[in-house]
C-alpha positions in Angstrom: 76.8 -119.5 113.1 77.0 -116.6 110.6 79.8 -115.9 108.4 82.6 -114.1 110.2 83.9 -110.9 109.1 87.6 -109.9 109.2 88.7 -107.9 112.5 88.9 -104.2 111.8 92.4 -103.0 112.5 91.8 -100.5 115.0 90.0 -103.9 117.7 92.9 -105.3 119.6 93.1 -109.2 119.1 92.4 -110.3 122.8 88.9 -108.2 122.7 88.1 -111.0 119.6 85.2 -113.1 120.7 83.7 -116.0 118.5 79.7 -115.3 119.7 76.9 -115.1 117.7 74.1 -113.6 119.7 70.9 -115.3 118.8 73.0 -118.8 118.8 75.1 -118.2 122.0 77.5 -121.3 122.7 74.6 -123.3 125.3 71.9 -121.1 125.4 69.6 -124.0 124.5 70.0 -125.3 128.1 70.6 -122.2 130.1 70.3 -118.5 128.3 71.9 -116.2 131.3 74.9 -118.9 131.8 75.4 -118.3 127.9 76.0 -115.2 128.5 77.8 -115.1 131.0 80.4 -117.2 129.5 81.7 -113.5 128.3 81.9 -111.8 132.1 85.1 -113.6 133.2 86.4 -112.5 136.1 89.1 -109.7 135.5 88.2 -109.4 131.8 87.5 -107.3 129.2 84.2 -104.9 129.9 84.0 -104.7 125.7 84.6 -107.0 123.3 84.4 -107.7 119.7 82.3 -110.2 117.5 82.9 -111.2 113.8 79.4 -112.4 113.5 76.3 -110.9 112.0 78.6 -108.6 109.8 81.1 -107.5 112.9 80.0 -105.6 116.2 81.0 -104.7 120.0 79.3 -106.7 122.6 79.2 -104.5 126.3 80.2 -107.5 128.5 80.4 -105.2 131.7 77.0 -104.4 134.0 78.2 -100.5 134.1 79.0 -100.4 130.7 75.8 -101.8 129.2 73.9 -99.3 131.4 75.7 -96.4 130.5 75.9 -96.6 127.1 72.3 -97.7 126.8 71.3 -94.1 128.1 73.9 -92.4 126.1 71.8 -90.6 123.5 74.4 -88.0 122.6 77.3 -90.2 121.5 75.4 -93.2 120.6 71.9 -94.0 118.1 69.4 -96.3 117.8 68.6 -95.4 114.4 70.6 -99.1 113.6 67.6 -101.2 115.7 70.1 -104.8 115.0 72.9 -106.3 113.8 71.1 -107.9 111.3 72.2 -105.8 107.9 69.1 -104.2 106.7 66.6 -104.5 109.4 66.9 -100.6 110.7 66.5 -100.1 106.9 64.1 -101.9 106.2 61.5 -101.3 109.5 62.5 -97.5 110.0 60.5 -98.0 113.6 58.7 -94.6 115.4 59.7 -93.5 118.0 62.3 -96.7 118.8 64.6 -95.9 115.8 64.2 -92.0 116.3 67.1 -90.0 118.6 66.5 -87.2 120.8 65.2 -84.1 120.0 63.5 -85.3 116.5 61.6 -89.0 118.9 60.3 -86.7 121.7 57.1 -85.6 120.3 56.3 -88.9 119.0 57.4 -90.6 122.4 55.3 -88.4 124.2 52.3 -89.5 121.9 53.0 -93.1 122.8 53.3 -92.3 126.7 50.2 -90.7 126.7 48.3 -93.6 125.0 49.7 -96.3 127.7 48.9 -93.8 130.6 48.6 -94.9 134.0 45.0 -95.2 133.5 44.4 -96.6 131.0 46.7 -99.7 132.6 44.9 -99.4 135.8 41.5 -99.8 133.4 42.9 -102.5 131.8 43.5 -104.8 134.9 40.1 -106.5 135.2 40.8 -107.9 131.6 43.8 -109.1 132.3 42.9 -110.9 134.9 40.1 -112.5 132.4 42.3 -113.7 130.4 44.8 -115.1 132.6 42.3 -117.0 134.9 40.1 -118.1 131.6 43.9 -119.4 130.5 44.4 -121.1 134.1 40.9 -123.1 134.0 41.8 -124.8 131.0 44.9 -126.0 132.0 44.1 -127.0 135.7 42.4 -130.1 135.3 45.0 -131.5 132.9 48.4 -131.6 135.6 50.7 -130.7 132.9 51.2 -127.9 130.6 53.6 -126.6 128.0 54.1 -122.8 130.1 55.7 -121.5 127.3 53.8 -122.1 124.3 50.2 -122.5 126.7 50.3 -120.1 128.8 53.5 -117.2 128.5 53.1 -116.6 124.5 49.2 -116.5 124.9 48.1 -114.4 127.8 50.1 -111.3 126.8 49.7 -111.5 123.4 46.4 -111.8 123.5 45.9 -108.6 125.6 48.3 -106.5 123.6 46.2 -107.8 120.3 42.7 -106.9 122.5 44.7 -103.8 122.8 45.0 -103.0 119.5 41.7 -104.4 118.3 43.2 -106.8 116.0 42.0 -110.3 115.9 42.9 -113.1 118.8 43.1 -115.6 116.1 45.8 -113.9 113.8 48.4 -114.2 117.0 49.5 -117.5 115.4 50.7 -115.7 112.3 51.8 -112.4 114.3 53.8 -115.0 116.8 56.0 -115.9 113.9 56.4 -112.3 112.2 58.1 -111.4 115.9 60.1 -114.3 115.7 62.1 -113.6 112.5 62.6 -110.0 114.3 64.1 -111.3 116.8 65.5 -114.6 115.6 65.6 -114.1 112.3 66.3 -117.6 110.5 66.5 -116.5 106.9 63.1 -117.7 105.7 62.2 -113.7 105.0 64.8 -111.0 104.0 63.6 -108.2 106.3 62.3 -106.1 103.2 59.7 -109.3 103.2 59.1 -109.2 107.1 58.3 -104.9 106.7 55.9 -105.5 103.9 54.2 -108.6 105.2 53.9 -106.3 108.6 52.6 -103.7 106.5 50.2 -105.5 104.5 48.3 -106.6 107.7 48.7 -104.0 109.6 47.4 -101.3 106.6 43.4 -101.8 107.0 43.1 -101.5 110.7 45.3 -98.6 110.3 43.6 -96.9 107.6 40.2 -97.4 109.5 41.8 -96.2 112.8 43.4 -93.0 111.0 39.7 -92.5 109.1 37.4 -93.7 112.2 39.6 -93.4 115.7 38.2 -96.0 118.1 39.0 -96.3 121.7 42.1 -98.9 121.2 45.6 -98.5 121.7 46.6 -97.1 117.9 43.6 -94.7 117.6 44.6 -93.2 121.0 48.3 -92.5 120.5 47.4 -91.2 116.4 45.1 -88.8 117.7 47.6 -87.0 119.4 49.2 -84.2 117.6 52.9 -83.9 116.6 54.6 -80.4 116.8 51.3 -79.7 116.4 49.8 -81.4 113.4 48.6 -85.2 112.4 50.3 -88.1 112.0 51.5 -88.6 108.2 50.3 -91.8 106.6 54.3 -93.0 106.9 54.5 -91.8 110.7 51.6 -93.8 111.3 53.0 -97.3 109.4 56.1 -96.7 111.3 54.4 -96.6 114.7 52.2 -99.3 114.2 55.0 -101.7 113.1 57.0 -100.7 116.3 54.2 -101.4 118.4 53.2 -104.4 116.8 56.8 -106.1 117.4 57.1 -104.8 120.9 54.0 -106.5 122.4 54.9 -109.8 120.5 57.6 -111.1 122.5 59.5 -109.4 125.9 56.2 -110.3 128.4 55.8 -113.7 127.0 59.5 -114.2 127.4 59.3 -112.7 131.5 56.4 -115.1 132.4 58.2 -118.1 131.1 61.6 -117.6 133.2 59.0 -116.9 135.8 57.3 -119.9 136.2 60.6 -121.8 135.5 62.0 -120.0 138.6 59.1 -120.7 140.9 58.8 -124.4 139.4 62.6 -124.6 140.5 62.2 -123.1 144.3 59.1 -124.6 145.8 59.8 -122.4 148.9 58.9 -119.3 146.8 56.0 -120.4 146.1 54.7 -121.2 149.3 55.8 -117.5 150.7 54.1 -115.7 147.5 50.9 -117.8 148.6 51.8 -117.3 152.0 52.3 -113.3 151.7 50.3 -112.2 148.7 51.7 -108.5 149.4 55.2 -109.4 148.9 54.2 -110.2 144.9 54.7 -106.4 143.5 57.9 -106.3 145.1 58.7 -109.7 143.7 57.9 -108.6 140.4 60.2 -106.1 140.5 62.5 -108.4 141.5 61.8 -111.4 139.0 62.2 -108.6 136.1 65.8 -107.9 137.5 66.7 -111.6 137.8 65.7 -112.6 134.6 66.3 -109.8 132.0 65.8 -111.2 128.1 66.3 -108.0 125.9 68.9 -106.3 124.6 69.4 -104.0 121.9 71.8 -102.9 119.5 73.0 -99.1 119.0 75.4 -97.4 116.2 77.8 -95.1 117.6 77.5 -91.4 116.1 81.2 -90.9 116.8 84.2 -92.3 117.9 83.8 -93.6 121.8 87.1 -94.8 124.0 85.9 -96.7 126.8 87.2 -99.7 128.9 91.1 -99.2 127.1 89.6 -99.4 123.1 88.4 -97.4 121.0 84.9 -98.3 119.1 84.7 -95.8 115.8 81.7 -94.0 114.6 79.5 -96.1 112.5 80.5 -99.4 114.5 77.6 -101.1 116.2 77.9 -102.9 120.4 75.2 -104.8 121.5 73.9 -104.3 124.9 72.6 -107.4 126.6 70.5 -106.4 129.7 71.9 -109.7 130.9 75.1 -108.9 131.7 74.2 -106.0 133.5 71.7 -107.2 135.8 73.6 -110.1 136.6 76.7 -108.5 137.1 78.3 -108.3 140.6 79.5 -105.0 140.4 76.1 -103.7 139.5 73.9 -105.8 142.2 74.7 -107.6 145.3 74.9 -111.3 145.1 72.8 -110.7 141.6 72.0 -114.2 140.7 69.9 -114.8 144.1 66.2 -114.1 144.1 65.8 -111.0 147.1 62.2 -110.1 147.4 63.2 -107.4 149.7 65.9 -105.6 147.4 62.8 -102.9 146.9 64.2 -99.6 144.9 67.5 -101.3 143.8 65.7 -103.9 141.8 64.1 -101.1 140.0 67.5 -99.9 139.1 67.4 -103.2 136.3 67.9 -102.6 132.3 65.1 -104.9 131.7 63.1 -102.7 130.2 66.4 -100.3 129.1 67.3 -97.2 130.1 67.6 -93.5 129.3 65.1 -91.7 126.2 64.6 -95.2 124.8 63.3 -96.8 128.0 60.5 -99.4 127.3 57.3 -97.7 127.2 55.0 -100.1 127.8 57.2 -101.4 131.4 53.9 -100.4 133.0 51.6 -102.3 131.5 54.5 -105.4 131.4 54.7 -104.7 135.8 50.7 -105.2 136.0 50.5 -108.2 133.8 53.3 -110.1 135.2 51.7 -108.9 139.2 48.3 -110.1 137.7 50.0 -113.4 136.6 51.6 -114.0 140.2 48.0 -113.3 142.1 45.9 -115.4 139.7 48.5 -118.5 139.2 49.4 -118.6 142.7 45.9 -118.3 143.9 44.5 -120.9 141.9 46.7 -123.3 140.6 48.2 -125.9 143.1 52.3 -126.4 143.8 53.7 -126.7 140.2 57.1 -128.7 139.0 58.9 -129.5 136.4 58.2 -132.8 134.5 61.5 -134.7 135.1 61.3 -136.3 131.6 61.0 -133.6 129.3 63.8 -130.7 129.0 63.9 -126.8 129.0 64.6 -125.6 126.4 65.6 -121.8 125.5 66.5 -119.2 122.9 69.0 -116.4 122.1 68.5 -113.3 119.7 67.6 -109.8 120.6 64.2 -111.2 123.0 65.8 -114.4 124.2 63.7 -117.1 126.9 62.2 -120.7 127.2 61.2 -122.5 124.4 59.8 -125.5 126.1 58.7 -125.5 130.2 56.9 -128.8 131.0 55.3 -128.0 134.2 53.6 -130.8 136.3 50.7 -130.4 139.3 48.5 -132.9 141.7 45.5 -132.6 139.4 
């Protein structure tokens, strides 16, 4: 664990947690029940850690939802805990607050329109049935590192016209964003993401193409092109968010449906049940969470958190939370708008904007694994592994199949 700090004098003893969130106590066997460690029943809905240089942790469903959506009294400007990064990445339009990220948001929206995902959908289904022949003659596959962290990757890099075989190398840039492990001061991580990002930027700034970059740079803001600095910023953010939250969804995916055989036979069964178990799957197994810096002082839940402070909002703990969903750790296809109501993909001015393109992949991935590949398992004799950190998920899933 990192260095604790000393508790502030204005956080009351009992909301003192000992939690480090990209090593939670467990999450190597079981990331939610990690969590979940901190929603005791009857406890505290905020909490303090000493870790990562000191921050608030929302441990209650409402209060992670809330305060995610509060743009007026809290800003994303930090991006982590980890001192520096916000610094250091300065990402458009993530790290931008109301009024000043709305231009550049809209820019973004436009270029992961609803039909340009709809146009997409053919090649996604290329690369995840290309993917599933590979694998289908063998029985037994690594999910995670064979499947999860190379279909979605793969169509966010096709996305961006970058090439498939840098992923490797892109793989461990998102990594030490999310997990970082102190191989790369994040001044290193920004410039090494700069210096590959820079020529397919400075030809998509000189020569716009039809790919993802060129289509949200050609857009104006406030009127007037994208600065050469605007246009870093946005690449970087875009960059890190198609590196690691789909790859980390299709893993607990096929790690729930390797679990419950039964579900596997009704998706087969009833093929039209699989948007709404989509929906559903995203609510059950939530990964992200993100970390905001309060713009003034906020009392909530008996304390008070001070201006400048950072909490940490794990979509975890709301999605799972009782109060916030009925019987929330049971798999409901039928739950229909109140699924949607999950912080997977966040809430308020900073919601995800590529949950979209993330709902058609992980539908695609349902139709074409279910439809081709026989009943999967997991192999008894090798373990599941998983991860914390901002993105957490599987590290290992062994799946087995009658060949």
């Amino acid at each position: 664990m990192t260095e604790a700090v000393a508790r502030p004098a204005h956080v009351p003893a009992d909301r003192v947690v000992d939690f480090d969130i990209y090593n939670p106590p467990g999450v190597e066997q079981d990331y939610a029940t990690a969590w979940q460690a901190l929603q005791k029943d009857g406890g505290p809905g905020l909490v303090w850690t000493p870790r990562n240089g000191g921050h608030w942790i929302a441990v209650g469903g409402e209060h992670v939802r809330n305060l995610w959506g509060d743009a007026a009294r809290l800003s994303s400007e930090v991006l982590s805990v980890t001192p520096g990064q916000g610094d250091a990445l300065r990402f458009i339009p993530l790290q931008l607050d109301p009024p000043a990220h709305n231009p550049f948001r809209n820019a973004v929206m436009k270029g992961f329109a609803s039909r340009f995902v709809v146009a997409l959908e053919p090649q996604v289904k290329a690369v995840a049935t290309e993917l599933i022949d590979e694998l289908i003659g063998r029985g037994s596959c690594d999910f995670a590192t064979e499947f999860a962290e190379v279909m979605p990757v793969n169509i966010f890099l096709s996305l961006i016209d970058v090439p498939l075989s840098d992923r490797p190398m892109l793989r461990e840039f998102g990594k030490q964003l999310t997990r970082p492990d102190g191989t790369m001061t994040v001044e290193q991580l920004a410039q090494a993401v700069d210096d590959y990002l820079w020529p397919f930027l400075q030809q998509r700034l000189e020569n716009p193409g039809e790919d993802l970059f060129s289509r949200i740079l050609s857009v104006p803001i406030d009127g007037r092109p994208w600065t050469v600095d605007e246009a870093k910023r946005l690449t970087r953010n875009l960059l890190f968010g198609g590196l690691d939250t789909v790859a980390a969804m299709l893993g607990m995916i096929a790690l729930h449906l390797a679990r419950h055989p039964e579900h596997q036979r009704l998706l087969r069964e009833q093929p039209d049940l699989i948007p709404g178990a989509a929906d559903e799957f995203m609510r059950r197994y939530p990964t992200v969470s993100v970390s905001r810096n309060l713009v003034t002082d906020v009392e909530l839940d008996g304390v008070t958190m001070k201006e400048g402070e950072i909490v940490f909002l794990p979509s975890v703990l709301h999605n799972l939370d009782p109060h916030s969903f009925d019987a929330p750790e049971e798999v409901r296809f039928d739950r229909g708008l109140n699924a949607a109501r999950h912080t997977t993909m966040g809430a308020g001015p900073h919601r995800c904007v590529g949950a979209g393109l993330a709902r058609s992949e992980i539908i695609i991935f349902l139709r074409e694994w279910l439809g081709r590949m026989p009943e999967f398992r997991l192999d008894p004799d090798k373990p599941v592994t998983m991860k914390g950190g901002t993105v957490g998920g599987c590290n290992t899933i062994p799946l087995l199949w009658d060949s």
